[in-house]
C-alpha positions as CSV (number, residue, x, y, z in Angstrom):
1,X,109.5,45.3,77.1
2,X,108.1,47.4,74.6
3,X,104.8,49.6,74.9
4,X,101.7,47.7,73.6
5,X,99.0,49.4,71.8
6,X,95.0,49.2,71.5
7,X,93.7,49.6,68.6
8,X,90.5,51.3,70.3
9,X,93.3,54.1,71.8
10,X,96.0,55.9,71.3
11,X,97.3,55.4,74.5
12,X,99.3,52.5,75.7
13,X,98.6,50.1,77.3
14,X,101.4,48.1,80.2
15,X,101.7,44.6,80.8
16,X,99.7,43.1,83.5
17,X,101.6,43.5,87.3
18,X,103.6,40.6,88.6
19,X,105.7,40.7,91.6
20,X,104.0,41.1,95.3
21,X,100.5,42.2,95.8
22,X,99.3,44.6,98.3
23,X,97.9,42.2,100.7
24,X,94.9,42.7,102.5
25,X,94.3,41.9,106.3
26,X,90.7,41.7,106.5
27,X,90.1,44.7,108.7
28,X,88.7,47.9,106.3
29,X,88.5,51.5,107.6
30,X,86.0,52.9,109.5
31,X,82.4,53.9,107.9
32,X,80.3,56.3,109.6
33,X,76.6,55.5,111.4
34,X,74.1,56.1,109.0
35,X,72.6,59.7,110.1
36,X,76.1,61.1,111.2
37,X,78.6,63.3,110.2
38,X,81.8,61.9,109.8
39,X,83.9,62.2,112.8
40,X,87.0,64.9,112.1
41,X,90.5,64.6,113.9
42,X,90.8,66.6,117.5
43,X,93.9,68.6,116.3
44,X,92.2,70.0,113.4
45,X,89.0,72.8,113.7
46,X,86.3,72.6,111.2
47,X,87.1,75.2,107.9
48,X,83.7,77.0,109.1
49,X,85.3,77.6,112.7
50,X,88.2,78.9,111.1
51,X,86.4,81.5,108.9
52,X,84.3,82.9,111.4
53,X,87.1,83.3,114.0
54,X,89.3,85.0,111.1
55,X,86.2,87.3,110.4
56,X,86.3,88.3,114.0
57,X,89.7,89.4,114.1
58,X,90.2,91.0,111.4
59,X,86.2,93.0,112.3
60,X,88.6,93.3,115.6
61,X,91.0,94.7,114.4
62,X,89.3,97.2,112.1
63,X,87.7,98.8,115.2
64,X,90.7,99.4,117.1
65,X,93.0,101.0,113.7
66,X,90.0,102.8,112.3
67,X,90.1,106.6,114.2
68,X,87.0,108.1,115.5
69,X,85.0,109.6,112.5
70,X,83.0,113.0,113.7
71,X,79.5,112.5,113.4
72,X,77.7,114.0,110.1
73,X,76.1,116.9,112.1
74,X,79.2,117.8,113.8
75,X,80.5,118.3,109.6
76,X,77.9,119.7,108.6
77,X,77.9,122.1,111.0
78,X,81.4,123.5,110.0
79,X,81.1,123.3,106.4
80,X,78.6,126.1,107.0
81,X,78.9,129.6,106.1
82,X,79.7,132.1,108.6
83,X,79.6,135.2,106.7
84,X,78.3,135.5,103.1
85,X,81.3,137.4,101.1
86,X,79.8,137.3,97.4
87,X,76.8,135.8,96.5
88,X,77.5,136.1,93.4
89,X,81.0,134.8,93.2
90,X,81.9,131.4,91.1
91,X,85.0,130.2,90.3
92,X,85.9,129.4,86.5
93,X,88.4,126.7,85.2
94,X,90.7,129.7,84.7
95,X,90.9,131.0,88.2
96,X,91.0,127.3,89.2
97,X,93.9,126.9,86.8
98,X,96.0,129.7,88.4
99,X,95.1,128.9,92.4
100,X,96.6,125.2,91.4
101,X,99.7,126.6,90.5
102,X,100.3,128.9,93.2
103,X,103.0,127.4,96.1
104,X,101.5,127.0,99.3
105,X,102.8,129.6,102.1
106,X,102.1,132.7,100.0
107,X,100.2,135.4,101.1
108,X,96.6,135.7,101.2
109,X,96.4,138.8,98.9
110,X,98.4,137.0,96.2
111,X,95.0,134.4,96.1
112,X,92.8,136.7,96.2
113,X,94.6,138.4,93.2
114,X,94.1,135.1,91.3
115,X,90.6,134.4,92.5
116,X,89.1,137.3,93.3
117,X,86.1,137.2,96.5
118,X,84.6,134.6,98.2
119,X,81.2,133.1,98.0
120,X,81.9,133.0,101.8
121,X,84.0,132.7,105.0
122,X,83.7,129.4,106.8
123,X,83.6,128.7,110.1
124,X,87.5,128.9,111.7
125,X,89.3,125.7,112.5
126,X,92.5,124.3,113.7
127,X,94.0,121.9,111.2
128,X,97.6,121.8,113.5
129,X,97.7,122.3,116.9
130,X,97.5,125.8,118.2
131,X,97.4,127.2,114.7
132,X,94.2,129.3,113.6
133,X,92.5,127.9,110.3
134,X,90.8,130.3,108.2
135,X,88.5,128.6,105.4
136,X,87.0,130.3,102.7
137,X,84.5,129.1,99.4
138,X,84.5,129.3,96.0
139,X,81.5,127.4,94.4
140,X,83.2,125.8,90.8
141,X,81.0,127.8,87.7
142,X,80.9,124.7,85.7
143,X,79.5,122.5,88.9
144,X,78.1,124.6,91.6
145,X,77.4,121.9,93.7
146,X,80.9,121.3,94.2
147,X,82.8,124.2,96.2
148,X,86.5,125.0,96.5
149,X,87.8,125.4,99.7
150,X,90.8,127.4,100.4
151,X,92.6,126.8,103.8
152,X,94.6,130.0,105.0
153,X,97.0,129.5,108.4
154,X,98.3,132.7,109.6
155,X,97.3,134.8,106.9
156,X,99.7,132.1,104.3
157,X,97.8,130.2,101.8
158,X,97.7,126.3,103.1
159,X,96.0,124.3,100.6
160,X,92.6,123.3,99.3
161,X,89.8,121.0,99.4
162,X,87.0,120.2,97.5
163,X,83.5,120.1,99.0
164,X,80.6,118.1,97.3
165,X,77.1,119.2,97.9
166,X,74.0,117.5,97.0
């Protein structure tokens, strides 16, 4: 049986249903009181419930993975200056330049070569068990509220850091 079409719309339009009917049994769903919520199935929580219990574990569990953070005064404290080297000593984009380049575990003097003196010697620290840190500070000459930290283990060159001051 071909589509028929209306001529107020371009869609079409079927032929009225015939065959069996849904038929109805005279009971209908049930409506809630007036004044109360609807009730919800026992197998199934409320979406709310849900979202506030997955907040909790995952606040939960962001305790337990997250590792003890030292306070600020405890890092404060060793970012300090032990022993003022140079006072006048910045380090240029050049110096920076060369240090970048230079392979970790060489020798102290071959830094100090590229870099020349410290602004100053920071207080010693262990960054691997049983192994004496030695940390020294170059303040950068184009942002001197950002220092360059140089870590020395053993009297080898072991990295940098940056430091940034306010």
């Amino acid at each position: 049986m071909p589509y028929h079409q209306s001529p107020r719309s371009s869609r079409p339009s079927y032929p009225p249903m015939t065959g069996p009917q849904p038929v109805r049994t005279g009971r209908s769903l049930p409506r809630p009181l007036p004044g109360r919520p609807p009730r919800r199935s026992p197998h199934r929580p409320p979406s709310g419930q849900i979202l506030v219990a997955g907040g909790g574990m995952l606040a939960l569990a962001t305790m337990l993975i997250t590792p003890n953070l030292p306070s600020e005064s405890a890092a404060g404290q060793a970012d300090l200056c032990q022993q003022q080297v140079q006072p006048q000593s910045f380090l240029s984009r050049d110096q920076l330049s060369k240090l970048l380049e230079i392979p970790e575990q060489s020798s102290k003097a071959t830094i100090q070569e590229a870099i020349a003196e410290p602004y100053c010697i920071m207080a010693p620290s262990s960054y691997r068990e049983g192994v004496p840190a030695q940390r020294e500070a170059y303040p950068l000459e184009f942002d001197p509220s950002t220092w360059l930290i140089v870590l020395y283990e053993n009297e080898e060159y072991a990295g940098y850091d940056f430091s940034f001051r306010r």
